[in-house]
C-alpha angles and dihedrals in degrees: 000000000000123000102244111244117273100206125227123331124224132200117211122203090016098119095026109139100024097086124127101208093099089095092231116128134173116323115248098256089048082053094043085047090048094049084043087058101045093048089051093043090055097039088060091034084049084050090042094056090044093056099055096045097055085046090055094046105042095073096050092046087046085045081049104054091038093064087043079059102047082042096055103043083049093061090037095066 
């Protein structure tokens, strides 16, 4: 014979004292520290970003001048 169904179960208390509504953040050091890290964070991540494109530019601006050269001593002859 099958069990009837319980419905759900609830747990009181489980989550008591982990409640946000006392209005108090992040102290203003913790903030200062946060905006620290993320200026540091994007500074390297800027750095990051430049360095790959230029890797990826450099070989197709040296390919490029290569083939001006080639040009130019071409009409020049």
């Amino acid at each position: 014979m099958p069990r009837p169904y319980p419905g759900p179960r609830l747990a009181v208390g489980t989550l008591e004292g982990m409640s946000s509504e006392t209005g108090t953040g992040p102290s203003l050091i913790a903030r200062a520290i946060a905006v620290v890290v993320l200026i540091v964070a994007a500074y390297i991540l800027l750095k990051l970003v430049i360095g790959l494109v230029s890797a990826l530019v450099f070989p197709v601006l040296l390919i490029l001048a290569i083939v001006a050269i080639a040009w130019a001593v071409s009409v020049l002859r």
